[in-house]
C-alpha positions, -999 to 999 in steps of 0.1 A, spaced: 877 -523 471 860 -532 503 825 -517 516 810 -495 493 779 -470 498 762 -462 459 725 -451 446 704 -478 426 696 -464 394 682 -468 361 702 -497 343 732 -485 362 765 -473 342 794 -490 334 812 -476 363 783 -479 384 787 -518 378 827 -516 378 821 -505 419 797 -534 423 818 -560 411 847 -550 430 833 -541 461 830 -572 490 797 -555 500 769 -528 488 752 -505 507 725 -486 490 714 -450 497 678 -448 505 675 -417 521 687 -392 502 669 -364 488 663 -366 451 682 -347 425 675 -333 391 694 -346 365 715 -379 374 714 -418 367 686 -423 390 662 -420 364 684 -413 332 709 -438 309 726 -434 280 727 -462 253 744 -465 216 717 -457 189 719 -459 156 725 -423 153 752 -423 187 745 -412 221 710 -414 233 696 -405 265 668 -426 281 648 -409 310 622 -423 331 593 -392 337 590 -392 375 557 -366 391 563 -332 404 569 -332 438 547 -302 461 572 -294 486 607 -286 481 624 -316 488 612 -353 482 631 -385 489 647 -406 466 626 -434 477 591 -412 476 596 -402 440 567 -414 416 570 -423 380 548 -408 357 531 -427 339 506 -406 318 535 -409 292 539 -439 268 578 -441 282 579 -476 287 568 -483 249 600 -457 238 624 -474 258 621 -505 250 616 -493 208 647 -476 215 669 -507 232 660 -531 203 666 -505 177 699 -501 194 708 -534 204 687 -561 182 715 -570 160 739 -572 192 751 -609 203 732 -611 232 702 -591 231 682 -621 219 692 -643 245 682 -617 266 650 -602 255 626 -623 273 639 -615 308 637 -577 300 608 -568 280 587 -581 317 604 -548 331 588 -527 307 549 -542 304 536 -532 336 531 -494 351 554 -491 380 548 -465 412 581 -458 425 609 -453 413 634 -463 435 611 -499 433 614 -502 402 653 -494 402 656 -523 422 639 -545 403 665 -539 371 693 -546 399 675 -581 405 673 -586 368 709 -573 363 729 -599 388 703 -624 373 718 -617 340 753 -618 346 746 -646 367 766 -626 400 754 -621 434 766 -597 461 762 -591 496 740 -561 499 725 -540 526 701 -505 524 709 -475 545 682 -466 575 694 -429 577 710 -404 555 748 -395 563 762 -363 542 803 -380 557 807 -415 557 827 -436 582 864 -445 565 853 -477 567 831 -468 539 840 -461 503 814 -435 496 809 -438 460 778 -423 458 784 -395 435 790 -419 405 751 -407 404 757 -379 388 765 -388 356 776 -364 333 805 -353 363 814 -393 368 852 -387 344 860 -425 345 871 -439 314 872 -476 303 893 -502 282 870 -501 246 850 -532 237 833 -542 206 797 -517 199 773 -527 174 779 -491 159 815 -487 167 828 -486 132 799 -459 124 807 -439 158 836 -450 171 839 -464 210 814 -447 233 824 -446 268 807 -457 303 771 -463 287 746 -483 303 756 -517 315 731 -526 292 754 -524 266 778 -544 279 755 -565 288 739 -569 253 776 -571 234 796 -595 254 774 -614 275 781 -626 307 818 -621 296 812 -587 304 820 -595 342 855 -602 336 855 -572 318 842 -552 351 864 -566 373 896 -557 358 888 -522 349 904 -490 372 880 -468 391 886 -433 395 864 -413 427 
């Protein structure tokens, strides 16, 4: 995979990350308008109980349409505190979560204004984790057709409609639940470590 265009989002899905790795460079979609509804302020983690859903509570936008990048978190809700009860009641007895914790919790202490901003920050966090870099760029208008250049991969966003499916790894829960499929990266990050990126870079990508 060469060039890619993709959204930031909220601790990005597997196959969010799977396009990352494999691409030889990222360009981010900044100017798009914001949607109901997809990974750009949702994930799903493995809970006790199974499938969970995480969403950040972003302020009602006045007129009809609102960039991506002019969306507001709001923060009159204690959803920082539930997130990050709901990661270590997921994840604490995970392999890596420890070894991870300090780095993450940061994310969660202070109030953050935009959401986009703050979506960014977890990508700094996240090639900080799995100790990865890539060459990245943002866009500076929004194009509905990419160039063929491009590998438009920007509807991975979408999240419920993204029908990739990955090789099963090991899930603190998987014996209660069985294998849960293209969660956040999170939980591959908190399972196997930075042996996670091998993992990524082998898998198929369907778009």
């Amino acid at each position: 995979m060469q060039q890619i265009i993709i959204h930031p989002t909220y601790f990005p899905s597997i196959s969010h990350f799977v396009a990352l790795m494999q691409a030889t460079e990222v360009v981010f979609e900044v100017e798009d308008n914001f949607q109901k509804q997809t990974n750009r302020n949702r994930m799903y983690i493995y809970s006790p109980n199974g499938l969970q859903l995480l969403n950040i509570p972003v302020k009602h936008a006045t007129e009809t349409k609102q960039k991506y990048k002019d969306v507001r978190i709001e923060n009159d809700f204690q959803w920082q505190k539930n997130h990050i009860k709901s990661l270590e009641a997921a994840y604490r007895t995970s392999p890596f979560f420890e070894y991870f914790e300090d780095d993450i919790r940061p994310l969660f202490e202070k109030k953050k204004e935009f959401l986009m901003d703050f979506n960014f920050e977890i990508m700094a966090f996240l090639q900080d984790a799995f100790g990865t870099n890539f060459k990245t760029s943002k866009t500076v208008e929004y194009l509905k057709e990419q160039p063929e250049i491009i590998t438009d991969l920007r509807s991975l966003v979408a999240g419920k409609k993204d029908q990739n499916t990955f090789e099963p790894y090991t899930q603190v829960f998987g014996q209660k639940h069985g294998f849960l499929n293209n969660l956040s990266i999170l939980d591959l990050l908190f399972n196997e470590g930075r042996y996670g990126l091998d993992y990524l870079r082998e898998q198929p990508l369907k778009f």
